[in-house]
PDB file of N, CA, C and O in Angstrom:
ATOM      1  N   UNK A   1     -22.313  -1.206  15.867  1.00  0.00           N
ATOM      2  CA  UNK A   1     -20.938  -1.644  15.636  1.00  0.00           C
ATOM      3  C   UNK A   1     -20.904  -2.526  14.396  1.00  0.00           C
ATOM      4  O   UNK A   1     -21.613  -3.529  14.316  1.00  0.00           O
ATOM      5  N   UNK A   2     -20.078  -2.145  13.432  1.00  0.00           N
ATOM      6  CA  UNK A   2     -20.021  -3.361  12.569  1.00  0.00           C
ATOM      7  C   UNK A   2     -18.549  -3.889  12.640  1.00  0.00           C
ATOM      8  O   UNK A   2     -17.360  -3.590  12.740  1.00  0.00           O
ATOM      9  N   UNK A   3     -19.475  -4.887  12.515  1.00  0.00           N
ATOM     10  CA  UNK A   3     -18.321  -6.399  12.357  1.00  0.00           C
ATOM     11  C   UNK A   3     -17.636  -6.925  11.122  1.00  0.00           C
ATOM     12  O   UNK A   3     -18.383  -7.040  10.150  1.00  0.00           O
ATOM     13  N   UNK A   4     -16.507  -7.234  10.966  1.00  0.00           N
ATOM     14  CA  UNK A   4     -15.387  -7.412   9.972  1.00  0.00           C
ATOM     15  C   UNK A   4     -15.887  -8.034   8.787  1.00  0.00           C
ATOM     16  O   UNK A   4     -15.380  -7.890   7.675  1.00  0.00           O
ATOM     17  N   UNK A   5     -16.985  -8.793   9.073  1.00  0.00           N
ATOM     18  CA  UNK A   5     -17.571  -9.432   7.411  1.00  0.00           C
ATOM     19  C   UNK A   5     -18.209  -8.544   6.513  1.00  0.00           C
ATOM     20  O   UNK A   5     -18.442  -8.818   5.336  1.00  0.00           O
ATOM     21  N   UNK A   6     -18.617  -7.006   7.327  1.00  0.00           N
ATOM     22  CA  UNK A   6     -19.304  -6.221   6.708  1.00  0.00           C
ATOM     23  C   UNK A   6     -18.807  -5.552   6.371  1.00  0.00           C
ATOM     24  O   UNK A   6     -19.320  -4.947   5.430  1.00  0.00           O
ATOM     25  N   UNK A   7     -17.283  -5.056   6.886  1.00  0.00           N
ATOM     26  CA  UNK A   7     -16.482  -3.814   6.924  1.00  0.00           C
ATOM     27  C   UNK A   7     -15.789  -4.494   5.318  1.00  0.00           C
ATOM     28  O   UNK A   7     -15.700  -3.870   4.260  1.00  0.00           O
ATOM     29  N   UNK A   8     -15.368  -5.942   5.579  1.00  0.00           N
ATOM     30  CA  UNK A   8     -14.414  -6.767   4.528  1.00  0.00           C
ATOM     31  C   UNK A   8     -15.785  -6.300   3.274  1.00  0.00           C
ATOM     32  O   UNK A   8     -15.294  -5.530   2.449  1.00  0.00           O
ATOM     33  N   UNK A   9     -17.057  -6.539   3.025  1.00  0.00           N
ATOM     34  CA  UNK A   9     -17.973  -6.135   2.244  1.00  0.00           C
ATOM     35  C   UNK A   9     -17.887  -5.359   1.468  1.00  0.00           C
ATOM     36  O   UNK A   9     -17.806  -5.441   0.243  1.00  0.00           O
ATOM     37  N   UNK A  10     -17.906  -4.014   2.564  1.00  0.00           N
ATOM     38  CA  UNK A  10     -17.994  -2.628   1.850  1.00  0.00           C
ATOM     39  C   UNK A  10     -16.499  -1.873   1.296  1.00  0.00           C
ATOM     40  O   UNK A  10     -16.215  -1.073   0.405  1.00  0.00           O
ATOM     41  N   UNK A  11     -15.798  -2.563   2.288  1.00  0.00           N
ATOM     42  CA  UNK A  11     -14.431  -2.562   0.926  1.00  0.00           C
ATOM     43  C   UNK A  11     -14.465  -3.110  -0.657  1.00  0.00           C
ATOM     44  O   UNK A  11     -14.252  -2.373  -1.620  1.00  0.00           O
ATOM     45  N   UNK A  12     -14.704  -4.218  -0.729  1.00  0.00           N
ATOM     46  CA  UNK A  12     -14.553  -5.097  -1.525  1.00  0.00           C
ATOM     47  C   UNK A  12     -15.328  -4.959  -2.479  1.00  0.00           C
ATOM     48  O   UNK A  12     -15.016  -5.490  -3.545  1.00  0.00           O
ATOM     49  N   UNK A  13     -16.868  -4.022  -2.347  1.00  0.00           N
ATOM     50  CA  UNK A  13     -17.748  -3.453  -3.004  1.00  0.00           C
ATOM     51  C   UNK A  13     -17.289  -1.533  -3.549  1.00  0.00           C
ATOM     52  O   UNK A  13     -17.865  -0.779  -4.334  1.00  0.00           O
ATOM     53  N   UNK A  14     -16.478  -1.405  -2.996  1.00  0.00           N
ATOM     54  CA  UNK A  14     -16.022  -0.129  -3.157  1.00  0.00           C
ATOM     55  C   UNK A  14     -14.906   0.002  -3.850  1.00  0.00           C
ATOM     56  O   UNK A  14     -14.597   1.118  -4.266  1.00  0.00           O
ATOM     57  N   UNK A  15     -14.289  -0.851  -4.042  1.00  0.00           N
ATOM     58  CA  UNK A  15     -13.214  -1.728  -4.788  1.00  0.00           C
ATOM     59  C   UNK A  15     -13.594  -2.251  -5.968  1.00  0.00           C
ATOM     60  O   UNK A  15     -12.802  -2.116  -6.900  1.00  0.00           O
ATOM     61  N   UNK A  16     -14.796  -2.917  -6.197  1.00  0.00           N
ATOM     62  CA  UNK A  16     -15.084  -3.358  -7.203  1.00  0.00           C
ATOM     63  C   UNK A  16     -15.560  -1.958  -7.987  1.00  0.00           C
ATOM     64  O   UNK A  16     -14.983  -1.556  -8.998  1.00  0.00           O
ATOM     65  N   UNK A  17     -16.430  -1.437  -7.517  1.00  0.00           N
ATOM     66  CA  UNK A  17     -17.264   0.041  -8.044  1.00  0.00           C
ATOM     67  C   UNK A  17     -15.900   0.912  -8.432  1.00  0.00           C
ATOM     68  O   UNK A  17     -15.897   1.531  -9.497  1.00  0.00           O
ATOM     69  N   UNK A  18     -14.966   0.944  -7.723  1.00  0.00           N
ATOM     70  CA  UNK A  18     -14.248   1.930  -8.216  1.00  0.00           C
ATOM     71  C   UNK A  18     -13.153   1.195  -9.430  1.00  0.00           C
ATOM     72  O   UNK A  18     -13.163   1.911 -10.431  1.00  0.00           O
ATOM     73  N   UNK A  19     -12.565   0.422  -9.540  1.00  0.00           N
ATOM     74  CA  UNK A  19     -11.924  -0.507 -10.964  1.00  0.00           C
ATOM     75  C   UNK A  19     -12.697  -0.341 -11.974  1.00  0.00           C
ATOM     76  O   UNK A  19     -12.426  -0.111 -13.153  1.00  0.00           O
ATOM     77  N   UNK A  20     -13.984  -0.513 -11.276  1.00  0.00           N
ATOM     78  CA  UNK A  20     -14.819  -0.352 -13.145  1.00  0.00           C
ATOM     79  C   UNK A  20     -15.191   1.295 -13.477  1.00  0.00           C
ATOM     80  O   UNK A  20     -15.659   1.631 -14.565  1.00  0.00           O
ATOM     81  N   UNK A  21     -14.978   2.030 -12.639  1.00  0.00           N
ATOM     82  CA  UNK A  21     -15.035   3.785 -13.094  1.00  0.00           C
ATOM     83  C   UNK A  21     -13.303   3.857 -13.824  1.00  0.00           C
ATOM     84  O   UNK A  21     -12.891   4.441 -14.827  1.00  0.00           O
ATOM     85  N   UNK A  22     -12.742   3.166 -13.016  1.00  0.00           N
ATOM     86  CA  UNK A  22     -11.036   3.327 -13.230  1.00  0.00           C
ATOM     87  C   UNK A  22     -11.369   2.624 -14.734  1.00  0.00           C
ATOM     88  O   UNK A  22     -11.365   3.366 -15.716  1.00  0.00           O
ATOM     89  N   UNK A  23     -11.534   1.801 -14.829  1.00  0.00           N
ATOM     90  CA  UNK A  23     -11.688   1.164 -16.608  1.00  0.00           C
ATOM     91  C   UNK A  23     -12.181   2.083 -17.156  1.00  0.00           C
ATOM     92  O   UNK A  23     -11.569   2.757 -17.984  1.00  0.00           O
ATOM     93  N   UNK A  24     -13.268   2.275 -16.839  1.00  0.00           N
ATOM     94  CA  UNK A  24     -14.095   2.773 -17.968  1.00  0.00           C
ATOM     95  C   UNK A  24     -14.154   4.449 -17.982  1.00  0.00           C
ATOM     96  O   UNK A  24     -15.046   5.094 -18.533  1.00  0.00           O
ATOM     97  N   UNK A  25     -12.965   5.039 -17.227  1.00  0.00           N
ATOM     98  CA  UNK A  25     -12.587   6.547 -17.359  1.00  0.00           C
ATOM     99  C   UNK A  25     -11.111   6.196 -17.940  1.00  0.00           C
ATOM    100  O   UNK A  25     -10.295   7.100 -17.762  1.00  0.00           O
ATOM    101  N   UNK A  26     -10.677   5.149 -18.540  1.00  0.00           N
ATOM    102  CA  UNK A  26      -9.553   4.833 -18.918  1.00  0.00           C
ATOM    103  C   UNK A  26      -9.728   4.264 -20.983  1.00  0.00           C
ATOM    104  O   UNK A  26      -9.001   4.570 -21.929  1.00  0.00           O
ATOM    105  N   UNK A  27     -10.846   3.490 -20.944  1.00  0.00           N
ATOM    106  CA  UNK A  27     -11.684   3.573 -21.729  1.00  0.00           C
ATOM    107  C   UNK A  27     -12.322   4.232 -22.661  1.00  0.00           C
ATOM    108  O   UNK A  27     -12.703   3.898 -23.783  1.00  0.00           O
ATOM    109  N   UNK A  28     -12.422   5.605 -21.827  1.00  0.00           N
ATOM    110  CA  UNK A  28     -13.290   6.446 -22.753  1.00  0.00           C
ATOM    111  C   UNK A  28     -12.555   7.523 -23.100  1.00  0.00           C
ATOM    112  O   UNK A  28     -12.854   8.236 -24.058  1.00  0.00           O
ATOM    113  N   UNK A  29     -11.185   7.790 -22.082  1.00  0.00           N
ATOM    114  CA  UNK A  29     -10.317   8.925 -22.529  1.00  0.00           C
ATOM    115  C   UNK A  29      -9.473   7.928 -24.444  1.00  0.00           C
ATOM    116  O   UNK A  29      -9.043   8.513 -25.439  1.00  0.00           O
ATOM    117  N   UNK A  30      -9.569   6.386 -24.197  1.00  0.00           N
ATOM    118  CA  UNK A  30      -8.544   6.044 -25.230  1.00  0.00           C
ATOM    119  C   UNK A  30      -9.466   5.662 -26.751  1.00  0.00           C
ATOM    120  O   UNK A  30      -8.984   5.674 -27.884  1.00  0.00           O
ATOM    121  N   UNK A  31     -11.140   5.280 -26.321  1.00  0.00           N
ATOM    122  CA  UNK A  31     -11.497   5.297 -27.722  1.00  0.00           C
ATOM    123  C   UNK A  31     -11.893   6.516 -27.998  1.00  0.00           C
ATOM    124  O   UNK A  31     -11.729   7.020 -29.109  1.00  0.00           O
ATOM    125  N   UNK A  32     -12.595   7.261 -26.762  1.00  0.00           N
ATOM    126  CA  UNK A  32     -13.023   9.041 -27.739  1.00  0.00           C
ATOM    127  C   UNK A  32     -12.399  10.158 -27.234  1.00  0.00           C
ATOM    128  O   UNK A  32     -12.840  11.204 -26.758  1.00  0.00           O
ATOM    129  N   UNK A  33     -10.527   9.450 -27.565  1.00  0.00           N
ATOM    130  CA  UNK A  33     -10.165  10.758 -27.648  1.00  0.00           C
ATOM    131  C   UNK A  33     -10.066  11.820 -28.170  1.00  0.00           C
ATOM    132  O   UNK A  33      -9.607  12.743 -27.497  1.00  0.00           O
ATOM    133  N   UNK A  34     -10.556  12.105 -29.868  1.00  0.00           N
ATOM    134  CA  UNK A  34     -10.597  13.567 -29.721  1.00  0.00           C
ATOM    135  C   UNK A  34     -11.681  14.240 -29.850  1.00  0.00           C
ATOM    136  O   UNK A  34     -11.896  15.320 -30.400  1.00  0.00           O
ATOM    137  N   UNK A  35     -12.599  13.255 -29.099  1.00  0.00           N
ATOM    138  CA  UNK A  35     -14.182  13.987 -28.888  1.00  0.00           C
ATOM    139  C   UNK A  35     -13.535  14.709 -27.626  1.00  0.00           C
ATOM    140  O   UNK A  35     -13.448  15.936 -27.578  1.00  0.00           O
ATOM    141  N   UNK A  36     -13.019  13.748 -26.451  1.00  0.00           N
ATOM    142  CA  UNK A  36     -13.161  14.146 -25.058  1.00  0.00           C
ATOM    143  C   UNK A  36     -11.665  15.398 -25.070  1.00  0.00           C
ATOM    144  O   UNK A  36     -11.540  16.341 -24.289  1.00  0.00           O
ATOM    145  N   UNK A  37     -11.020  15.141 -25.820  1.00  0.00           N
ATOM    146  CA  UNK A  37      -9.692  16.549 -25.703  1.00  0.00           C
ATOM    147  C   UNK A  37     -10.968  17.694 -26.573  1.00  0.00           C
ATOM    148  O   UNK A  37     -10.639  18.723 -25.982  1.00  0.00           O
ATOM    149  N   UNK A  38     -11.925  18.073 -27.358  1.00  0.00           N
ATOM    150  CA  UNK A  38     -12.125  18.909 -27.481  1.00  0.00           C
ATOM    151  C   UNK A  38     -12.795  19.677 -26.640  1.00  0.00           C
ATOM    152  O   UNK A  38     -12.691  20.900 -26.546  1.00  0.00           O
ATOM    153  N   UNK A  39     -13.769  18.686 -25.770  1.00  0.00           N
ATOM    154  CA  UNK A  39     -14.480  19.459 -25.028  1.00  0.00           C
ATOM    155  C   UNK A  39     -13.594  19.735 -23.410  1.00  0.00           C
ATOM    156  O   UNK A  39     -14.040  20.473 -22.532  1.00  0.00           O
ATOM    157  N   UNK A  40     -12.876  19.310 -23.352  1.00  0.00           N
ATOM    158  CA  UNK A  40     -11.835  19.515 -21.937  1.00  0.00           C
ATOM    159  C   UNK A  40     -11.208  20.558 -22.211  1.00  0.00           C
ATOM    160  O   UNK A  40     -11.204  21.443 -21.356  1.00  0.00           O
ATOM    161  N   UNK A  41     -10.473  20.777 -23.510  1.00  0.00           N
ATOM    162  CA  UNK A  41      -9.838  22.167 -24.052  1.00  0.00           C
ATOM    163  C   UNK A  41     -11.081  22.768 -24.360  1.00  0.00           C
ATOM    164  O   UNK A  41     -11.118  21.537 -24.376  1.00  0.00           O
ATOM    165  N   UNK A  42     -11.900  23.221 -24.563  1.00  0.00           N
ATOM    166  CA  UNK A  42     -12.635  24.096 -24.691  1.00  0.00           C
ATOM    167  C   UNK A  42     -12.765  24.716 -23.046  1.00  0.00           C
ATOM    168  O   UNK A  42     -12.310  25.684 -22.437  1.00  0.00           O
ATOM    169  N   UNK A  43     -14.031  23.072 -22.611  1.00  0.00           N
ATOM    170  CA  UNK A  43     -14.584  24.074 -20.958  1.00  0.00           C
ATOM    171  C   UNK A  43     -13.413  24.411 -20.055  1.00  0.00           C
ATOM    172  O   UNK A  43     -13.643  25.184 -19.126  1.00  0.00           O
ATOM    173  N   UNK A  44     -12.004  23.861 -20.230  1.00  0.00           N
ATOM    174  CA  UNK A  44     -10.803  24.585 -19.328  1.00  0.00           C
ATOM    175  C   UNK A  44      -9.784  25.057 -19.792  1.00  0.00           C
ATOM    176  O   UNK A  44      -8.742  25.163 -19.147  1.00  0.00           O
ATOM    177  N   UNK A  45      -9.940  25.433 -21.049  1.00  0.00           N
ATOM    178  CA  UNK A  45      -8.999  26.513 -22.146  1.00  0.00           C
ATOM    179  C   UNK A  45      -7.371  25.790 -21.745  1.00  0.00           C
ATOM    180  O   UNK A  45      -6.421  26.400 -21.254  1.00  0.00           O
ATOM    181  N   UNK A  46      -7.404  24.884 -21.982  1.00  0.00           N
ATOM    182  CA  UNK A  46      -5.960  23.989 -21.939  1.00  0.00           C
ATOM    183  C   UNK A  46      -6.335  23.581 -23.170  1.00  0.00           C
ATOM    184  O   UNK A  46      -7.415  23.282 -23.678  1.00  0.00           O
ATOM    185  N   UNK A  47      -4.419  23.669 -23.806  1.00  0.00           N
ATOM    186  CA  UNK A  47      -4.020  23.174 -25.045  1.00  0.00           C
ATOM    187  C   UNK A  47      -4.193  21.746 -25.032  1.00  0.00           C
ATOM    188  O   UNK A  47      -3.819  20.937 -24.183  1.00  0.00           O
ATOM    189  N   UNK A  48      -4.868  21.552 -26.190  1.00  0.00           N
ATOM    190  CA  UNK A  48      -4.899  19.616 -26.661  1.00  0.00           C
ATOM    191  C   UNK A  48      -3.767  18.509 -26.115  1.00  0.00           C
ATOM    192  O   UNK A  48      -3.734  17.450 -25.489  1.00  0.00           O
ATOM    193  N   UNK A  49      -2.489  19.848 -27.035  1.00  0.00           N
ATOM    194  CA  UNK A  49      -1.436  18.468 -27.076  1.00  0.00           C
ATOM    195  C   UNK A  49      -0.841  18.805 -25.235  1.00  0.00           C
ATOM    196  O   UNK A  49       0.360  18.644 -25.018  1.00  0.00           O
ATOM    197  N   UNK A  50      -1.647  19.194 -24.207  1.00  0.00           N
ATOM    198  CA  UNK A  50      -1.191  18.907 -22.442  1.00  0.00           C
ATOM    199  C   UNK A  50      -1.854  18.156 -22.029  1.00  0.00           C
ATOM    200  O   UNK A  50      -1.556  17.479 -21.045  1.00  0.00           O
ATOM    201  N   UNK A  51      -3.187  18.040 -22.808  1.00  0.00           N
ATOM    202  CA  UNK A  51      -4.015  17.339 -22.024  1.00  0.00           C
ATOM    203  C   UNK A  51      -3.718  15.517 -21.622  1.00  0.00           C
ATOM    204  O   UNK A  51      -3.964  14.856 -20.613  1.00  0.00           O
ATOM    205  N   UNK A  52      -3.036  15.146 -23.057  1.00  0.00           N
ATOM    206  CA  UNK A  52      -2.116  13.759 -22.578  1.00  0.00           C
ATOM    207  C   UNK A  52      -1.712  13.557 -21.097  1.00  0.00           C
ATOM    208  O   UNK A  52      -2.106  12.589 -20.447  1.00  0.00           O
ATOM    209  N   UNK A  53      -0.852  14.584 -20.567  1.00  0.00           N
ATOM    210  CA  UNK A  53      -0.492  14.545 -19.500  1.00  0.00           C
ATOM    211  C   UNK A  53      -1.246  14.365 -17.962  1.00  0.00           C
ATOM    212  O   UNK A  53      -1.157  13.707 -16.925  1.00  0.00           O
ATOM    213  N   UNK A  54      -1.955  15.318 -18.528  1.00  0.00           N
ATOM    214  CA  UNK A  54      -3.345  15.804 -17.586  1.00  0.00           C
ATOM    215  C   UNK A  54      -3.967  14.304 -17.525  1.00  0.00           C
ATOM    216  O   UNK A  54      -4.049  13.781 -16.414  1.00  0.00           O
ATOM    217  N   UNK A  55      -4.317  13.738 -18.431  1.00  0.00           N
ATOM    218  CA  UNK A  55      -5.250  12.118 -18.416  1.00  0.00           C
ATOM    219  C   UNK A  55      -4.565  11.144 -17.953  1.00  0.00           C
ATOM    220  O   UNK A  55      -5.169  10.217 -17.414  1.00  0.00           O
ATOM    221  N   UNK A  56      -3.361  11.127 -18.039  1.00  0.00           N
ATOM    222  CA  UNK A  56      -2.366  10.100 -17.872  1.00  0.00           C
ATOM    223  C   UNK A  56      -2.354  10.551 -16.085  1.00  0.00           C
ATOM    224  O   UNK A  56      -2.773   9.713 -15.287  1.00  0.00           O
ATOM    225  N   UNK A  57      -1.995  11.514 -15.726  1.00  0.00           N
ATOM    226  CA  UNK A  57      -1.589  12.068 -14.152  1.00  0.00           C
ATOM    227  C   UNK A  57      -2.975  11.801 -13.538  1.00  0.00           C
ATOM    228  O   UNK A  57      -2.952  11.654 -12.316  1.00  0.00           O
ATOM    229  N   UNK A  58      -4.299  11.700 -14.194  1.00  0.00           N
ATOM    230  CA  UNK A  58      -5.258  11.442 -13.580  1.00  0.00           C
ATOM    231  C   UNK A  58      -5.869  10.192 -13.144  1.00  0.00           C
ATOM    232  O   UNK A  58      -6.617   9.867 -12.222  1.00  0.00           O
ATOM    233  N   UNK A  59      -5.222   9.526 -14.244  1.00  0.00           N
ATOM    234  CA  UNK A  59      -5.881   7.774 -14.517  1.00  0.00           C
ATOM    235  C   UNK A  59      -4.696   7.260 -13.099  1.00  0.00           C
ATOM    236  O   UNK A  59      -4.903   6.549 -12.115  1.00  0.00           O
ATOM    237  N   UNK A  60      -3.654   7.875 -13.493  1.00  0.00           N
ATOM    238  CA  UNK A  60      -2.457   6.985 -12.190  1.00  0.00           C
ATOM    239  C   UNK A  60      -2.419   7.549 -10.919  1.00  0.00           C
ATOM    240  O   UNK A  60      -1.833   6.950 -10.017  1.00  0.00           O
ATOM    241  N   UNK A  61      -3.126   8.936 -10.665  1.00  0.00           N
ATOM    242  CA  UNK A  61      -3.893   9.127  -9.626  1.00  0.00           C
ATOM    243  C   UNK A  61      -4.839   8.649  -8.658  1.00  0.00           C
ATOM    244  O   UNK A  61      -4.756   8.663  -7.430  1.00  0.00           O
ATOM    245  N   UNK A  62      -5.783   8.210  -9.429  1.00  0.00           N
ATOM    246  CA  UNK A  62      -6.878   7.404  -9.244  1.00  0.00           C
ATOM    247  C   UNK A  62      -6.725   6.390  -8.946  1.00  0.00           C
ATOM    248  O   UNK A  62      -7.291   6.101  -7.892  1.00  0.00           O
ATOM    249  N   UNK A  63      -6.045   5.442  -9.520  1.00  0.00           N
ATOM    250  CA  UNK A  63      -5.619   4.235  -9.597  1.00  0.00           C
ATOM    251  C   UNK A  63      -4.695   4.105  -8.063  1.00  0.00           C
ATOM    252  O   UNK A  63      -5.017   3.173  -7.326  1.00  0.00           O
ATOM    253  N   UNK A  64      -3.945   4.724  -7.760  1.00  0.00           N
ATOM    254  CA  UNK A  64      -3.299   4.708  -6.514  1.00  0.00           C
ATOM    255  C   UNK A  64      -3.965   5.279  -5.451  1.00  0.00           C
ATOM    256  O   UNK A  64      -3.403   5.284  -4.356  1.00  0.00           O
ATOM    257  N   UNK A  65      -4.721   5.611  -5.538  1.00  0.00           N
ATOM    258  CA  UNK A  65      -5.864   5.902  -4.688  1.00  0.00           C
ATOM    259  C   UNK A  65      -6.782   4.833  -4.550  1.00  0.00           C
ATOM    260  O   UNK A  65      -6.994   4.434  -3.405  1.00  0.00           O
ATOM    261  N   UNK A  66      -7.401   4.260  -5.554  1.00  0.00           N
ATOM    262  CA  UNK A  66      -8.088   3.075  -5.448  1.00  0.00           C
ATOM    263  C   UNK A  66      -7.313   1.860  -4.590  1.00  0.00           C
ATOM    264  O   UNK A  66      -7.697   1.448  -3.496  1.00  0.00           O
ATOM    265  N   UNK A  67      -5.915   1.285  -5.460  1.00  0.00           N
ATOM    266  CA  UNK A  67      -4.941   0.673  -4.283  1.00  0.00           C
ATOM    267  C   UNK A  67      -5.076   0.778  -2.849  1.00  0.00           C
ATOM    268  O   UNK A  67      -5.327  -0.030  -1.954  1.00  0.00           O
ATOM    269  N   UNK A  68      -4.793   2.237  -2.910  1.00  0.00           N
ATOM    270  CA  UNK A  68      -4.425   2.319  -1.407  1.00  0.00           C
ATOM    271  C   UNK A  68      -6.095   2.121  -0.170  1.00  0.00           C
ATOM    272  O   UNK A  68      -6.478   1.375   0.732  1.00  0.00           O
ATOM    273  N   UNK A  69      -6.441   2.990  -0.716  1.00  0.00           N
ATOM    274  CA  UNK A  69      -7.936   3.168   0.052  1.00  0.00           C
ATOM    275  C   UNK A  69      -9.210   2.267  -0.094  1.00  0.00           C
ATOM    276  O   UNK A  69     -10.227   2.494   0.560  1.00  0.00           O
ATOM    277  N   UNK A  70      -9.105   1.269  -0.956  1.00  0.00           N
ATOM    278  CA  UNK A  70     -10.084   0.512  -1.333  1.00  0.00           C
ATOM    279  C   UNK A  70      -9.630  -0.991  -1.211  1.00  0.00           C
ATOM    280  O   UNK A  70     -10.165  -1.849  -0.509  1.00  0.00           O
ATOM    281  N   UNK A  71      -8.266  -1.177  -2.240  1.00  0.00           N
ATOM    282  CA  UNK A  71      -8.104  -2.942  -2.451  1.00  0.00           C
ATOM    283  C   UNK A  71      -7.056  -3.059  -1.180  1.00  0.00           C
ATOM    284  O   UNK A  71      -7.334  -3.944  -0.371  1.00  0.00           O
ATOM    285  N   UNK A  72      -6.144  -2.442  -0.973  1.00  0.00           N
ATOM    286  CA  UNK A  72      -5.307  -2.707   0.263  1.00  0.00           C
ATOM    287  C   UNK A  72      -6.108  -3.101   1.362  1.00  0.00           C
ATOM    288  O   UNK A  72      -6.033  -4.234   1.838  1.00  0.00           O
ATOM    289  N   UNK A  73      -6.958  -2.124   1.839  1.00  0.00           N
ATOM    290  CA  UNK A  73      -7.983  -2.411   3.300  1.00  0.00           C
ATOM    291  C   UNK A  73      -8.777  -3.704   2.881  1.00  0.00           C
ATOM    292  O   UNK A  73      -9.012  -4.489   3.799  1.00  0.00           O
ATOM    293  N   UNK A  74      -9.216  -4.030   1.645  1.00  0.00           N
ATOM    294  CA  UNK A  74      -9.775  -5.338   1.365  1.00  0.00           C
ATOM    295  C   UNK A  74      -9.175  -6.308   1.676  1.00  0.00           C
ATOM    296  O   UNK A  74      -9.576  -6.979   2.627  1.00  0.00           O
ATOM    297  N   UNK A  75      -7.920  -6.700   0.889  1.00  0.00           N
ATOM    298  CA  UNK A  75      -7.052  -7.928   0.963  1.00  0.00           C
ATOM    299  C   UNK A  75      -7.015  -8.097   2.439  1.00  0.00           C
ATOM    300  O   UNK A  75      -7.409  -9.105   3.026  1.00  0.00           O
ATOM    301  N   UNK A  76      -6.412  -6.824   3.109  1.00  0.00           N
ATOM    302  CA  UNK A  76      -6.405  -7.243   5.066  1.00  0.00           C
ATOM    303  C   UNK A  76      -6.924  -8.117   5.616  1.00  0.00           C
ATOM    304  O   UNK A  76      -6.654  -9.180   6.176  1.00  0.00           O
ATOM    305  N   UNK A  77      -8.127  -7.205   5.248  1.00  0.00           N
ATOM    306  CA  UNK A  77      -9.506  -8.045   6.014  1.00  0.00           C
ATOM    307  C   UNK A  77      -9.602  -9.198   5.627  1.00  0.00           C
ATOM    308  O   UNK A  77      -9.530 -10.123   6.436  1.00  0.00           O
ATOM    309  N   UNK A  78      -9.776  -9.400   4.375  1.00  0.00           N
ATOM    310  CA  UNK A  78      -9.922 -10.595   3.784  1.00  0.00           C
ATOM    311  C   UNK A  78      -8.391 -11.980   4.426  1.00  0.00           C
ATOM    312  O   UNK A  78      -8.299 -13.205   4.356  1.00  0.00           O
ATOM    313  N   UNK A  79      -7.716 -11.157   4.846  1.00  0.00           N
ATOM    314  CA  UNK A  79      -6.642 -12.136   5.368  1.00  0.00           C
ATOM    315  C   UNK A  79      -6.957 -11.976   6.958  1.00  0.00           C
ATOM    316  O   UNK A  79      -6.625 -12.983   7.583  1.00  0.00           O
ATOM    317  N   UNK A  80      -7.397 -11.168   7.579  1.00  0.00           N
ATOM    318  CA  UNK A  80      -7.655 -11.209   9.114  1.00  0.00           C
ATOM    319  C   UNK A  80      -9.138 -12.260   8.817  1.00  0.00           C
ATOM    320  O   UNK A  80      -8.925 -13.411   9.201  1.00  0.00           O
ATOM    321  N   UNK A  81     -10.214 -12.103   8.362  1.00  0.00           N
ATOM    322  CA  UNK A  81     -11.345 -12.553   8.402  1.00  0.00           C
ATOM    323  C   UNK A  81     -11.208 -14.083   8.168  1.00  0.00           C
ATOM    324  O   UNK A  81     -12.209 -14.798   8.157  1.00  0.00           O
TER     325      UNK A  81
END
């Protein structure tokens, strides 16, 4: 059985791990972008000027996913604990 200091843990560690992929896939689409639009249009034959969209729908994807499933269940705990 684990107990709430561990559960509050592995949130809060999963939370942290995932903000810094969220940076740094946020990061790398904005300094090498047109390294990373060539090879995305190449290996998935999508036009350059969609892929904006595509990065943008992905980063705020992620990001609300991280919210929801990672820092939300943190703060809880962290307020029940």
């Amino acid at each position: 059985m684990i107990d709430l200091e561990i559960l509050t843990a592995i949130f809060g560690w999963c939370a942290l791990i995932n903000i810094g992929l969220l940076l740094f896939s946020s990061l790398w689409v904005t300094v090498f972008r047109g390294f990373t639009k060539r090879v995305h249009s190449t290996l998935m034959q999508v036009d350059e000027s969609e892929l904006n969209a595509y990065y943008f729908q992905y980063l705020g994807n992620y990001k609300l996913l991280v919210l929801v499933f990672n820092l939300v269940p943190y703060i809880a705990l962290k307020l029940v604990v």
